[in-house]
Each structure stands twice: as structure tokens, then as C-alpha cells.
N, C-alpha and C positions, 0 to 999 in steps of 0.2 A: 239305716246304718251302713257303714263302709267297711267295716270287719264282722269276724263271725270267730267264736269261739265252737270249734267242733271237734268230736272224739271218738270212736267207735267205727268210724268208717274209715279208718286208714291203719285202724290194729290198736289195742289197750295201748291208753298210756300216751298216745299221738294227740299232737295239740297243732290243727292248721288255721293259719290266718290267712282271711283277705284282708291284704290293703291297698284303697287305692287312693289317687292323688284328690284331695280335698280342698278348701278355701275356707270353709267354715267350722267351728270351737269342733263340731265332734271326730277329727280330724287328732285332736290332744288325746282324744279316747283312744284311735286306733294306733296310734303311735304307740303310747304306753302301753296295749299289749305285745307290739313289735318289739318293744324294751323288754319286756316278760319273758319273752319267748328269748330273746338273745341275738335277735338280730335290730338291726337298724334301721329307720322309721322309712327309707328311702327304698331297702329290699323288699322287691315286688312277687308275689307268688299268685300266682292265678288259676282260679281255681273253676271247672268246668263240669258241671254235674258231676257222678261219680269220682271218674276218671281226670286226673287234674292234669295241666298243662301248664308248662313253665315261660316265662320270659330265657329270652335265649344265652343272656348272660345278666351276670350282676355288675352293680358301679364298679367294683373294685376288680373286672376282670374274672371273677371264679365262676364257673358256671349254676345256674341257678337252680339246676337237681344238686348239687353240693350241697347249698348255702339248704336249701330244707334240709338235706341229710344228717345233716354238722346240729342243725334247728330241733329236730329227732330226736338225735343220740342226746343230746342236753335235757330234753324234754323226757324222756324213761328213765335216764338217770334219780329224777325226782316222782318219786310216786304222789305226792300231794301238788305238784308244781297246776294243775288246769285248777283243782278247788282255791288253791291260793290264787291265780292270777285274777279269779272269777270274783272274789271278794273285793281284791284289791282294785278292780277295774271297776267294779259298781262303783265305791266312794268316787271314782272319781267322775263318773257319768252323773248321778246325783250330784253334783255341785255345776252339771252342766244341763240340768234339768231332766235328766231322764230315768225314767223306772223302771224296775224289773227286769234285770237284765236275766236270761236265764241262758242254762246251756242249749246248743241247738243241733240234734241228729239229724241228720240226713235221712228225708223218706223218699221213698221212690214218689213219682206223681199221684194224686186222688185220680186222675182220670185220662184214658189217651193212651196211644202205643207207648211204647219203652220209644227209648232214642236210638236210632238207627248207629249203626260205628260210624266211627268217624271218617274212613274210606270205603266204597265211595259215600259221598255225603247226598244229601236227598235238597234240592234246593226251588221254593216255590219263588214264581215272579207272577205278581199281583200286575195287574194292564187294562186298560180298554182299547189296548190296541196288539192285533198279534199279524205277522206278514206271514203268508200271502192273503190271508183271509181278509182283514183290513188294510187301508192304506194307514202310513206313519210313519215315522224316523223310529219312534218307540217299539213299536209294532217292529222293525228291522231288527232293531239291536235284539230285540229278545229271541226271538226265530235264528239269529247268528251265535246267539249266549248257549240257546238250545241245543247247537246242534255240535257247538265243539263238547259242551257239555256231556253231551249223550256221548260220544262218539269215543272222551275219556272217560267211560263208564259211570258216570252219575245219575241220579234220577232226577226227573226234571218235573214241575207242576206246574201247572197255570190256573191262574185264579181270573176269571175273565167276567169282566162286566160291559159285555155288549150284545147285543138282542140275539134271539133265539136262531134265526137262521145262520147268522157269523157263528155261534156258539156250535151248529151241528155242523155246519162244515168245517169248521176245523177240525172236532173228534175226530167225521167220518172223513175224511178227503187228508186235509192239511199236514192233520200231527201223523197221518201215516207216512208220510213221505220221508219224515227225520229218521236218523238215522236208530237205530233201536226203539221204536215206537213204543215198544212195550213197555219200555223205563219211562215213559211218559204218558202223564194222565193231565185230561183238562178237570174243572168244577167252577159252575154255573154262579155267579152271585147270586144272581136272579133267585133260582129255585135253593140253595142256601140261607136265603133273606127270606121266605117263604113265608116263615112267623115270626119274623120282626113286628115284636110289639108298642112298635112307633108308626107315625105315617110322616112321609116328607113333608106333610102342612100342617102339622105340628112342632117340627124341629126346624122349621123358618127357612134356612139358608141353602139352598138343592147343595152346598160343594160340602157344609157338613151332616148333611142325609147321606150324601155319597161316603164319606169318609165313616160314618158310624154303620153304613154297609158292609163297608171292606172289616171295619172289626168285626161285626157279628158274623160276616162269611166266615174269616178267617177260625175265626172260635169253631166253628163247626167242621171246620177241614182239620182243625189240630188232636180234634176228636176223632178220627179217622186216620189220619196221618201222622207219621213221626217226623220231621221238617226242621234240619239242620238252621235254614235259614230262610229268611221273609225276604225278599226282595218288594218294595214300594218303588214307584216314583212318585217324583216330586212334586213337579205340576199339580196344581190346586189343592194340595195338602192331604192325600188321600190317606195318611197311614198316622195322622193328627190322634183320631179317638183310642188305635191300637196302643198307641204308644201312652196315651194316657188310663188305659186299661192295664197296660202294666206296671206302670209308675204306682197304679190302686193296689196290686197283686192280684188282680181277677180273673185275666187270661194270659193266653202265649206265654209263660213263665219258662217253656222248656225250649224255646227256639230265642235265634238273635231279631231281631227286627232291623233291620236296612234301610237306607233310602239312596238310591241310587240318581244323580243331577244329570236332567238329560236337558232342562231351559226351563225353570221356572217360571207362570203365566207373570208374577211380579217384573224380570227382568225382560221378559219381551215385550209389555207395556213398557219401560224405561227404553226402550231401544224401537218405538214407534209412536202413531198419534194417532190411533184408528179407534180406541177404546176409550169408553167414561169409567169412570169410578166412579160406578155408584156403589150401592150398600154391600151387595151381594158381591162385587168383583173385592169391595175393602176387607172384607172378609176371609175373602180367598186369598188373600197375602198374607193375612194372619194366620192362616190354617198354614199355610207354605213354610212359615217361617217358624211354624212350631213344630213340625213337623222333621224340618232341617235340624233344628235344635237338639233334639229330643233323642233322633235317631241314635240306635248304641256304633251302627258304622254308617258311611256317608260315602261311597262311591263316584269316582268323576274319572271320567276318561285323561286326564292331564293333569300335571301338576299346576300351570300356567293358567289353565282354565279354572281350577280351585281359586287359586290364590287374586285372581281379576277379578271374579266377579259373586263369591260366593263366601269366601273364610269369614271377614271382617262383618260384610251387611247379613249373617245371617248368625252372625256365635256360634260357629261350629269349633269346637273344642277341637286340636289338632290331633290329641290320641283316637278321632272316629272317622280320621280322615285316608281314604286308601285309593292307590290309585289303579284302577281299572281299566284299560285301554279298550276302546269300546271294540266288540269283534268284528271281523267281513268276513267273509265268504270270494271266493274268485267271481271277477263279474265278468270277467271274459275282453280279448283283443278285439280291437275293431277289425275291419279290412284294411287290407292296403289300398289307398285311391289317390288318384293324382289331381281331378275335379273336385276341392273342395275350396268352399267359396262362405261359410255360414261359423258365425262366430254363435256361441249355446250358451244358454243361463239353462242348468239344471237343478231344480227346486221346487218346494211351495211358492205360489204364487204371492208371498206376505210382501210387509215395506218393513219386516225387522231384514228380511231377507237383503234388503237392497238393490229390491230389483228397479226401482224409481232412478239409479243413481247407471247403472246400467243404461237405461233405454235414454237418458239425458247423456250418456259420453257417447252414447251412439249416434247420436240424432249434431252430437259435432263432429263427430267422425265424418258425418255424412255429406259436413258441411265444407270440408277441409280438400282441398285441390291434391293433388296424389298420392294422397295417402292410401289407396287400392295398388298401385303401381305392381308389387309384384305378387298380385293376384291375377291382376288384368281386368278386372269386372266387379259392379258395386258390391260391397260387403252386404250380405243378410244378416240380419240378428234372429235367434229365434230364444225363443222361450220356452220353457218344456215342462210342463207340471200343469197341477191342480189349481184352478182359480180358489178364491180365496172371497171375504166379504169385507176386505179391509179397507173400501172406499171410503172417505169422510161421511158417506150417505148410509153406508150401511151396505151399498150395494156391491155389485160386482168387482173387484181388482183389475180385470184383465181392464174391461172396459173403462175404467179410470182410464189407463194406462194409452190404450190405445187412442182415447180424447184428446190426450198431449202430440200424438203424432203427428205433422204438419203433412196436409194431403199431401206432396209432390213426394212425398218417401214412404207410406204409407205398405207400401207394393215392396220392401224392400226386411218388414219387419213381421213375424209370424207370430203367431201361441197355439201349441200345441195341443193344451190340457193335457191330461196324464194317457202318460204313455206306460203299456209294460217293459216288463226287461228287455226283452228280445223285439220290441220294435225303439227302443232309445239304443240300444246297440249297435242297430240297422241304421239307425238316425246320426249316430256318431258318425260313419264314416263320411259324411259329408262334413264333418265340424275343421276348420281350419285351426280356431283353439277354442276354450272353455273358459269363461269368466265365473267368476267367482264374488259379487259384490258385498256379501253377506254383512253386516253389521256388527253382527252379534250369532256364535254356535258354540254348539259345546265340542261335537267331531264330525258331525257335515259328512254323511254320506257321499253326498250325490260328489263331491270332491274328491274323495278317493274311488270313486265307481268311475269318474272320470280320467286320474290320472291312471288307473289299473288298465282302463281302456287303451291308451297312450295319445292322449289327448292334451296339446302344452297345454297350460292352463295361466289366469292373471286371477291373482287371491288378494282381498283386501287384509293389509298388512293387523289382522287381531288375534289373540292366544291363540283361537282352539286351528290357525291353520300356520301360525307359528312355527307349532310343535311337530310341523313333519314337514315343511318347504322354507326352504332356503333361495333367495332372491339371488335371481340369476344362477343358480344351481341346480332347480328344479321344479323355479315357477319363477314367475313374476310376483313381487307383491308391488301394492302401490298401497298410497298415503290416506285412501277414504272419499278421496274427493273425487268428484265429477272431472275435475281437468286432468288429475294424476291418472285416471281408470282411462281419459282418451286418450293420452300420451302411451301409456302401456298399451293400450290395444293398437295405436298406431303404428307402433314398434313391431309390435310382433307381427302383422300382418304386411312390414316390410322388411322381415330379415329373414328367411326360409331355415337358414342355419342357427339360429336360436329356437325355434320354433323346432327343429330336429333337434337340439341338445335340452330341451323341456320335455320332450317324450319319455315320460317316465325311466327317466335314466338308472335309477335304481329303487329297489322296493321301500316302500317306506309301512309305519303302522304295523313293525312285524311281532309286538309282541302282545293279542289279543286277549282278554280277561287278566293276566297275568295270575297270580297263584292262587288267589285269596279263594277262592269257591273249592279249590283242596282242601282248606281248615279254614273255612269263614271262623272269626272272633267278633267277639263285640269290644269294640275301641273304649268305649264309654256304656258300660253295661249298664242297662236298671237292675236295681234291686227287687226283685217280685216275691222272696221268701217270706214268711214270718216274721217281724220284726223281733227284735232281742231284746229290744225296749221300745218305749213309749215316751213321748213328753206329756210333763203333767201339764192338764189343759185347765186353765179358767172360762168358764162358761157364764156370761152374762145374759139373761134374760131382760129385755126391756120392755118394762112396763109403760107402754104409751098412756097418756090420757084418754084415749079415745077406746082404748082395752077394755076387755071386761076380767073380773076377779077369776070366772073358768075360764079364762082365754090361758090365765096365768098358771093355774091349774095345770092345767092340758099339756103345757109344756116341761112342766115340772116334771111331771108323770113320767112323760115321755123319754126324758131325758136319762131318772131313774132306772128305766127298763130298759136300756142301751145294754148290747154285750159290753161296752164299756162305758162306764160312769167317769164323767168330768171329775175331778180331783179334788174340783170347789166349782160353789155355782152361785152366783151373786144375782140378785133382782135390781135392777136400777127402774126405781118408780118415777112417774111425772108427778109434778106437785103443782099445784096454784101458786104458793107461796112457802118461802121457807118454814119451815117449824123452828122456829129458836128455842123454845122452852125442852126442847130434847137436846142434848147436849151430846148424846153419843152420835145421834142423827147426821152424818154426811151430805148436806145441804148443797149443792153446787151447782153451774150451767156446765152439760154435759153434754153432747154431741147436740149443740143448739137448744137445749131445752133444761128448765130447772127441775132434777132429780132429787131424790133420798138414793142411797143404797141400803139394801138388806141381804140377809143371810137367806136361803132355800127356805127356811122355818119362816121367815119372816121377821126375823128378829134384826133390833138397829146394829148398824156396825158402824165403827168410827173409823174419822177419813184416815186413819194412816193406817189400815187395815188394807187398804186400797192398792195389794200390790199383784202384777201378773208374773203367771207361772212361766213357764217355758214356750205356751200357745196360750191364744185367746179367742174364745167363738159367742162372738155374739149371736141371739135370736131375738124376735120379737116374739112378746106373748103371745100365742094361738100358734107358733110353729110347732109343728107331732115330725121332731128327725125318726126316722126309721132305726130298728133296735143296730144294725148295722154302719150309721152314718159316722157318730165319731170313731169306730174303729178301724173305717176304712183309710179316714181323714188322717186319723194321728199315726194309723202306722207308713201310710205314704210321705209323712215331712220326717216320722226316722227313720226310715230306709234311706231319705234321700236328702241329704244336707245343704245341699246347694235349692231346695222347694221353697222357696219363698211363702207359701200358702195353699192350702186343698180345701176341694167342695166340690158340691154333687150337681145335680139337677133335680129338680123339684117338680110336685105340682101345686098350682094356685087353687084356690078353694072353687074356682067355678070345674071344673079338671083339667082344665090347660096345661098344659106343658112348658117349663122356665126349661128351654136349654140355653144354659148360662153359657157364655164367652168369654168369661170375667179371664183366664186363663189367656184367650187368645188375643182378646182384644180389649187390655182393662182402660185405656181410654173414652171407648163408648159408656160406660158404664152410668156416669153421671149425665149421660144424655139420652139415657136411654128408661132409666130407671129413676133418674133423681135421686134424691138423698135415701135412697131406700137400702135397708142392709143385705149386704152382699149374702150374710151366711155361710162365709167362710172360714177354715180354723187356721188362725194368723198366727207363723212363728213370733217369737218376743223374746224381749232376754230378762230371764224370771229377776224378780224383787224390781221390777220398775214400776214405779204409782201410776197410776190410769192416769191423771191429773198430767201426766208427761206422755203418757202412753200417746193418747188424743189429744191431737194439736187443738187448743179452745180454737184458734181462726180459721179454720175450719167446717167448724158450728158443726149441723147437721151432717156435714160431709166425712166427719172425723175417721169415722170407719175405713172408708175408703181413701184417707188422707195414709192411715194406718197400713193398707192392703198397697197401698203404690209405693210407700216408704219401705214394704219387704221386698219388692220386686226392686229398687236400687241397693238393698241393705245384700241382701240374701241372694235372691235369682227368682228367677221366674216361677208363676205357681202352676197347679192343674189341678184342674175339672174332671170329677171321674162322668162319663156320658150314662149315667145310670141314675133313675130319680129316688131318692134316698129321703125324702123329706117331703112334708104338705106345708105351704104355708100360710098362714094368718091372711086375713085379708090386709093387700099393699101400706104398709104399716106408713100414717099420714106423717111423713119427716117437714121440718116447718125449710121453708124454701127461701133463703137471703142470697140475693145476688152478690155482695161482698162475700159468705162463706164460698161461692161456687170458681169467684174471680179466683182466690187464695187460693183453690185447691188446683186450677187451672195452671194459675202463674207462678204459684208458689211450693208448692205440694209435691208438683209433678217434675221427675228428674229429668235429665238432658233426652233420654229415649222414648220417655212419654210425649217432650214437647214434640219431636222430632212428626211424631204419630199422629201428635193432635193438631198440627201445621197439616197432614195432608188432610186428616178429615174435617178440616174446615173448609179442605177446598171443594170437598166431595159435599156439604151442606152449602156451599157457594154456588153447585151447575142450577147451567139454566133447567128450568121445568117442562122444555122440550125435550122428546125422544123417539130416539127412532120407532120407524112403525114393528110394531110386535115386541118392543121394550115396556118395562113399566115406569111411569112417567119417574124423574129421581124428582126431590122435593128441593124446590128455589128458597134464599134464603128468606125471601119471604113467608114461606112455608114453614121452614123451622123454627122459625119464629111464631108464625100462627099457633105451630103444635107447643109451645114452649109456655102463651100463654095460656091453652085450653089446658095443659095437663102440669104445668109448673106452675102454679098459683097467680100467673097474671104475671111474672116475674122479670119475663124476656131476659131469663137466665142464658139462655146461649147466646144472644148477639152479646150480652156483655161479656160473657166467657172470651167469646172468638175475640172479642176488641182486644180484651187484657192479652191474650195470648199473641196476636198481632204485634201489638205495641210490645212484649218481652221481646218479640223476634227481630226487632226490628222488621218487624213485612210495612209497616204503616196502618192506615185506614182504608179500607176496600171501597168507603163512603156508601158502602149498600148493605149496612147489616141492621137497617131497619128499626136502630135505636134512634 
């Protein structure tokens, strides 16, 4: 839920509301207490543990400690005014399905420090990279975050997940050198993780083992520390399981959770060709992107950088959006020299870098009659950074690299490999100027370590160096291409006095972190409190044919001994053949198969009986949910309005471990699982007939026709990373390739297709792989596994056909039908 009716903690008689901006019906609930209260459904009050914090003004200009003041004094005036709104707001929650609303006091936390004040504020950044100890642009920023941090008296954490020797050099060596060392403390994931009771070859996917690390790290630091705020990055989705840990109300409930965009591994694939997508990398985009999602604030060095390449392809809500201008440090003047003769690409060795595009304008530079002229002597190129393994082979980058060079100039192009500060320093002062090829950055160090050095520089003309060079003012930008980068470089290296009015002519990047780490907020806060209410849930039990009588049992039981009981709880039986001579008896084809429906007793019940509440959770007979599972489930979709659907992780009856993705990646789902049910508890809009609920063409897929139709209707759902449930053995769902095409082509909304277009391309690679890769599966192979484990069906090549043909893509003419 999106408001909270509370009283006692602000003095008798005070009535405060949160409200905030909504999409979906219970959004008419928090309105209407906004009416109650006497202000208007758009006046924003926010409210921060204890001690509350305002928006800085209201719509109408009046400052926003008024508009509560004004809210107050109406509110005491009426000594019955919170029992009346309290009534009056239920009826109307009840008619939107929800129950129980109660009042709710503010307790202090069950567990963990009190919260630090709010000046200075205490701020962790979660990493597997920290400078000097590690190499990395990440690894910089945070080392630079550190030290303005400390230095305006904050405390600073680091939460670090890299091996033990990084880990004790920084304690003992690194973090001594910042500035107030003693406001700063590291902690180990490692020994953190210590009794994590998972192993990463159970939870399948290494990037969300890593991610369900960093939460249980994180849990166990919040135990010990008080932590204004979480700093994540984004890259591979590490802070994916936290944020659905709160979305549950399990953990971090008293910090914000962040996620700071420093290049996404999805958008540096978009901007190279060095990488497959296979399973584990498809996954890692979905962890990224749930993660971005999710986050309550979202940090970017730029506005221009937001808005290119992250707002739109990742649904980042604009109120989680802040801009953070990434920090430096002085990186020091070069010398004065008059012998320079060497044009510098300073970077990672990658091809999102554009170092490809680079070493081809040089190689026409090289070709081109006087264009050295006021040098006097051939141009050198050199290269300065870390090799890389982004050859098509897998192998080396440099050596790509240098394979393209035509012997006769060979002699005239260097690579450095990584150099420290102070010998690229020492290396500058031979740099005549600095290229810049890059493709794709978010703030590009090595850029301003270059211009700070006074170094002209030629930058290709994209956001993140936009935002601080001005073409022919303070650099050169060019147009991308290979001719434009040799034209610019020709230029400069024949006009001596452009090349002096690029010298860093004036500071640029002057305003570092900018305020937000004074009072981090959460843009888009989760909900982690108590819920106020509940939706009433229907819980169907399906009895398969293949079930036994205590399988049915079992779950019944289970369900009954729940901290929370279903509302109603329906059995849908298989049958051979209808029963006509029962006439109460609800005879139908029902998620592919001919059912009865009965009541928990077992008693018949007639088809217009057949209606859903506010959620619905299906199980198969023989699942035992844990006495916690619908509690957690139903109070994470009313806390959060815009939840499309919640569910847990399970274990299968042999102990395996289901760590479900349905959350992250509900398009695998039917290719992973088959018609098998999710066990997830599905928003619905109560008094609608099952018979409509579940699309019949569909058949067996219904459920999940049902769970992808919340994710267009509603929003996206989550998986709490916690196993809450046993299940039945893989409940046998009957396999039709018409239901699977429907669900594919017809089922699935515009951003499902989108999804299931690339993971068709990802069960389209060849069944080569690099050496020390695990072979990806040919479409032959998915098809092999399609008929061993989908009934003989060659459900996916028909799937991928149909979804082909909606896309207009065509026939690939190899999917093996």
C-alpha cells in the first residue's frame, strides 16, 4: 500500500499520510484519505523514519511544512476525525479488494543499530572493484566518492567482493591513505557469506549467486551498521535479490537502496561484437534490468547520459532519477616539452572503446603525403591501458590489433599495457594530443585525466563527453567514423595554435557527486513496513490425474496452517469424462484438461460460483507452501501496487533447489519448464469468472498466459530469493503446440515479444564455443531437448516459427520442423 494511516508518533490526535504517485485502483484509496485529511490527492508529504521530511513546496506555491501544519490543526480540531476516516477508508478498500485495514504505530526496528542523524550521513558502496587496490573505472569512482566524502565528514563503507589479498590490502595499506581513515571501514563478502545456506551449483546462474551474496552480505552488515544508504552498481544486476528482499519486507527496510549507472554489461554488448549470448550472459541482462527498475534512486553522472541510453530501455521512473556528476581528484600537469611527436589512446583495451576505429584513422594518416608537416617527423600512435580478450577468438585485443597493422608502419605504433599514474603522466609529456575514440561511456576518466593533464584532445561526438567539450572550444569532436577521426587528427597535428587553444582552456566537471549523499532519499521508495491490508486471495489447488487423494491432503493441510489462510481455496479435479448427472458439478476444459471444481471439503460447486478475488494462487496437489509463503506473497503485491505477481523459491521433492526467474525473465519460463505452474500469487480484479480469468487457447499454458497478462496489465512481478515452498513432483501439464504457439504469439505483450526475439537468437548460436566456455545448445539441440522433455512436441521450433512470422523476421529455414 501507498499510504499509511498513523498516530501517536507525531503527538495525540495527529493524523499523517503518505502519498505517493500511483497507476493502479489502490491509488483511489490513498486519495480518499488525502480528501479526509483535507488536503488534495496531488499534496505530497514524505515521510522518513521517525523524523519526517518535506517536499520543498506545494502545487499551489505554499510551503510544504504549511500545508501539514494547516493538515494538523484540522486534524485535532476533530477528536473522532482518524476512527472515522479509518472506517470510511476500509469500505472503500473492500470494494477494491482489500482487507483489514488496521491502524499502524511506528516501532522502532526488531533488529540493528538505531539510524545514524541525518548529518553526517553513513554511506556504503557495495564493489568488486576498489582503486588503488584493484584496476577499474568503478574501482576509481568509488576511491574519488570516498574521499570527498570523508573529507566532508561522512562515513564511508565498503562492501567488497574480491579475494582475500585485495581485500587485506586495502584495510591495511589503501583505506589508510584517505583521508579520515577512521570514518571508514571495509567488510568482506566473502567471510559475510560464510553460512550461506545455498551453494552457487544450486542457484544455476554465477551473476545471480553473486547477487543473492551481496543481499545476504548486505543483511549481515545492516546488523552491525546503521547505513544511511546502499550504493550498488549496476553492471550484472548485483543488487537484483536486495531489492527484492525488500519489495518481501525481509531485510534493509531501514536504509535506501541505490543503484548507481556506471555501463551496463547489456549496453556494452549493444555497442561491440566480442560476446555470445548465451544463457548465463541472457540472464545477466535481466538481472540489470531488474535491478535498474527496482532501484528507490538511480544515479548517472549526466543528464544526457540518462536520457541516451538508460531512461526508456530500462523503465526507470523519472522521480529515481538524480544526477551525480562522477568525482576526480587532481591528476596533475604534464611537463613543458617541445619534442612531442605521439598521438595517445588512453583506456581499456575493448572495441566498445573504439580503439579499432582509432588504429584504422591512423593507419590513413599514415598514408596521406604531409600531413606530419608541422611536426617534422612520422606521427606515433601509442595505446596505453590493459589488454583486453575481446578478439572474435576469445583471445588477446592487442594482438587482434596489431595483426591489422601493415608491416612498413608497424615501427611507428606502440601498446603500452597498463601503466600507473605517475609513469602515464611521465608518458604524457610526449603526447602531441589525445584521442578519444570511445563509442559508448558513461564519464570516461581517462578523458578528463587527460584534459586536466593539458593535453588537446579529439573526442567522438557522444553524450557522456558532450557534457563537458565544446567542439572547437575545448576539444575536437568528430562524427564516429574512421574518416571524420583522420580528418581531425590531421588537423590538429597541422595547426600548433589550435592545439594550444585545446589545452585545457578552462576547468571543466566542476561539480563532483553534487548534494545527494547530504540527504540521500529514495526517488521511488519500496514499501518494507507491515502491510495495512491484504488482498483477498483465491487459492486453487489442482488436482492432476496423475495425483494421489494425500497428495491433495498434503496441501490442504498446509495451506490451512499458513500465518495466513487463502480467503477461499477451490480444488479443480481432473476427470475422464464429464459427470452430467451432477448438475451442481462444474464440468469444463480447464488449463488444457477436463476438470470438476470443488470447495476445500470437497463439496460440488456450481459454475457461476467460479469467481476470483483480488489474487489467485494456484498449486498443484503435493505442494507443502511453508506457514510463511502466502504472507509474504500477499503483503508484497499490497504494499506495492504497480507488483504485477510474487513467489518464492522452492524445493523439488528430490532437494533441489527451483531458483525461479519467473520475475526476471518470464519469457523463459515456458521453455524452461513447460506448461508447469508457476506458483505464483497473481494480482486479478475480484468477481471475474475463471472461465475469463484463463484464456481456454492457451490450454495448459493458461496460468502463465494469466502471469504475462499481469506483467502488461499491472507491472512487473518478484520472486522473494528465499525457499518458501516443496513441490509436488513436476506436475505432468498435457503439451499442445497450438496452446504454446498462442501463448508465444498471442499472449505475450509488445515487451515480451521484444525478449522472446532475442532469446530465439540465443537458442539459434552455433554449438561451437570458445575454449573454456560451456558449449551454448544449436537449434538443433533445442529441439532435441524439446522432444526428450516436451512430449515429442517440437514445441519450440514451432513457438520460434510463430513468433518469427508475428515479427515479421521470416523463416530462419533451420528450426528443424
Amino acid at each position: 500500500m501507498a499510504m499509511r494511516v498513523q498516530r501517536g508518533e507525531f503527538g495525540e490526535g495527529v493524523l499523517l499520510v503518505r502519498h505517493e504517485e500511483m497507476i493502479t485502483e489502490p491509488r483511489a484509496v490513498a486519495d480518499a484519505v488525502m480528501r479526509h485529511v483535507g488536503l488534495e490527492p496531488h499534496d505530497a508529504v514524505r515521510e522518513q523514519m521517525s523524523a519526517p521530511t518535506f517536499n520543498s513546496s506545494h502545487r499551489d506555491g505554499r510551503p510544504a511544512e504549511q500545508v501539514v501544519a494547516e493538515a494538523r490543526e484540522r486534524i485535532a480540531a476533530d477528536p473522532d476525525f482518524c476512527e472515522r476516516v479509518e472506517r470510511e477508508v476500509e469500505e472503500e478498500m473492500s470494494a477494491l479488494g482489500y482487507t483489514s485495514l488496521c491502524t499502524h504505530t511506528a516501532t522502532a526496528p526488531a533488529a540493528g543499530p538505531a539510524r545514524a542523524t541525518r548529518s553526517p550521513t553513513t554511506i556504503a558502496f557495495l564493489s568488486y572493484e576498489i582503486h588503488p587496490t584493484t584496476w577499474g573505472g568503478a574501482g576509481v569512482l568509488l576511491h574519488h566518492a570516498a574521499v570527498r566524502l570523508l573529507e566532508a565528514g561522512h562515513r564511508v563503507l565498503f562492501l567488497l567482493d574480491v579475494g582475500e589479498p585485495y581485500f587485506t590490502r586495502f584495510v591495511e595499506k589503501d583505506r589508510l591513505s584517505l583521508p579520515n581513515p577512521d570514518a571508514c571501514a571495509a567488510w568482506s563478502v566473502d567471510e559475510l557469506c560464510a553460512d550461506l545456506p545455498l551453494r552457487e551449483d544450486e542457484v544455476g546462474n554465477p551473476f545471480l549467486w553473486k547477487s543473492l551474496r551481496f543481499d545476504w552480505a548486505l543483511a549481515k552488515l545492516l546488523e552491525r551498521e546503521a547505513i544511511d544508504f546502499v550504493e550498488f552498481f549496476e553492471y550484472c544486476g548485483v543488487a537484483s535479490c536486495a531489492l527484492s528482499a525488500k519489495i518481501f519486507g525481509r531485510r534493509h527496510a531501514d536504509t535506501i537502496l541505490g543503484v548507481r549507472a556506471h555501463n551496463s554489461v547489456e549496453l556494452i554488448d549493444a555497442h561491440e561484437s566480442t560476446k555470445s549470448i548465451d544463457r548465463d550472459r541472457y540472464l545477466l541482462y535481466a538481472l540489470e534490468q531488474a535491478g535498474l527498475a527496482r532501484a528507490e534512486s538511480v544515479l548517472f553522472p549526466s543528464r544526457r547520459y540518462a536520457e541516451a541510453y538508460y531512461l526508456d530501455r530500462y523503465a526507470i521512473p523519472e522521480s529515481s532519477v538524480v544526477i551525480s556528476q562522477s568525482p576526480k581528484l587532481a591528476f596533475g600537469r604534464r611537463a613543458a616539452a617541445e619534442d612531442r611527436d605521439e598521438v595517445v589512446y588512453l583506456g581499456r583495451i575493448f572495441e566498445f572503446k573504439g580503439v579499432e576505429t582509432f588504429l584504422h584513422a591512423a593507419l590513413l594518416l599514415c598514408e596521406r603525403e604531409g600531413s606530419e608537416a608541422a611536426v617534422g617527423r612520422p606521427l606515433r600512435f601509442v595505446f596505453i591501458g590493459p589488454d583486453s580478450r575481446d578478439a572474435l577468438d576469445g583471445g588477446s585485443y592487442i594482438e587482434h590489433l596489431k595483426a591489422a597493422i601493415p608491416e612498413p608502419h608497424r615501427e611507428r605504433f606502440e601498446f603500452t599495457g597498463h601503466l600507473d599514474h605517475d609513469r602515464v603522466l611521465a608518458r604524457l609529456d610526449r603526447a602531441l594530443f589525445g584521442v578519444l575514440p570511445n563509442r559508448f561511456e558513461s564519464f570516461c576518466y581517462a578523458a578528463h585525466e587527460l584534459y586536466d593533464a593539458g593535453v588537446p584532445l579529439i573526442a567522438n561526438d557522444i553524450p557522456a563527453f558532450r557534457n563537458y567539450f565544446e567542439h572547437e572550444e575545448n576539444a575536437l569532436l568528430f562524427d564516429g567514423t574512421t574518416l571524420g577521426l583522420a580528418d581531425a587528427m590531421e588537423r590538429l597535428a597541422g595547426d600548433t595554435g589550435l592545439r594550444e587553444g585545446l589545452s585545457c582552456p578552462r576547468p571543466i566537471a566542476t561539480e563532483p557527486l553534487g548534494n545527494f549523499y547530504a540527504e540521500p532519499f529514495a526517488g521511488t521508495p519500496i514499501d518494507s513496513e507491515p502491510p495495512l491490508a491484504r488482498l483477498r486471495t483465491l487459492a486453487v489447488i489442482v488436482r492432476f490425474a496423475e495425483s494421489r487423494e494425500e497428495d491433495l491432503e498434503a496441501t490442504r493441510e498446509a495451506l490451512q496452517a499458513g500465518k495466513l489462510v487463502p480467503d477461499r481455496i477451490l480444488v479443480a479435479r481432473e476427470v475422464e469424462a464429464p459427470e452430467a448427472t451432477d448438475a451442481l458439478r462444474a464440468c469444463t476444459r480447464w488449463l488444457g484438461r477436463q476438470v470438476v471444481f470443488e470447495t476445500a471439503e470437497g463439496e460440488p460447486i456450481g459454475a457461476d460460483a467460479l469467481r476470483s478475488l483480488a489474487a489467485i494462487w494456484l498449486l498443484a496437489a503435493g505442494d507443502r507452501p511453508g506457514p510463511e509463503c502466502l504472507e509474504l506473497c500477499s503483503g508484497a503485491l499490497a504494499r506495492s501496487p504497480g507488483l504485477g505477481f510474487a513467489g518464492c523459491w522452492s524445493r523439488r521433492p528430490d532437494g533441489g533447489l527451483e531458483a525461479s526467474t519467473l520475475d526476471l525473465a518470464p519469457e523463459l519460463w515456458p521453455f524452461d519448464h513447460g506448461a508447469r505452474l508457476t506458483r505464483s500469487v497473481v494480482r486479478t480484479t475480484p468477481d471475474t469468472h475463471l472461465f475469463d480469468l484463463f484464456d481456454t487457447r492457451a490450454g495448459s499454458y493458461g496460468e502463465l498466459a494469466l502471469v504475462w497478462g499481469a506483467l502488461e496489465d499491472t507491472g512487473p512481478g518478484a520472486i522473494l530469493p528465499e525457499v518458501h515452498l516443496e513441490l509436488a513432483d513436476p506436475d505432468p501439464a498435457e503439451h499442445r503446440p497450438e496452446h504454446l504457439s498462442f501463448l508465444v504469439a498471442g499472449a505475450a505483450g509488445p515487451g515480451l515479444k521484444a525478449r522472446l526475439a532475442l532469446h530465439a537468437a540465443v537458442l539459434s548460436e552455433s554449438d561451437t564455443a570458445p575454449v573454456g566456455e560451456a558449449p551454448r545448445p544449436s537449434i538443433q539441440q533445442a529441439l532435441a531437448h524439446a522432444d526428450a522433455h516436451l512430449d515429442g512436441k517440437r514445441l519450440l521450433a514451432l513457438a520460434l516459427r510463430k513468433l518469427r512470422t508475428k515479427l515479421g523476421l521470416g523463416s530462419s529455414g533451420d528450426d528443424g520442423a
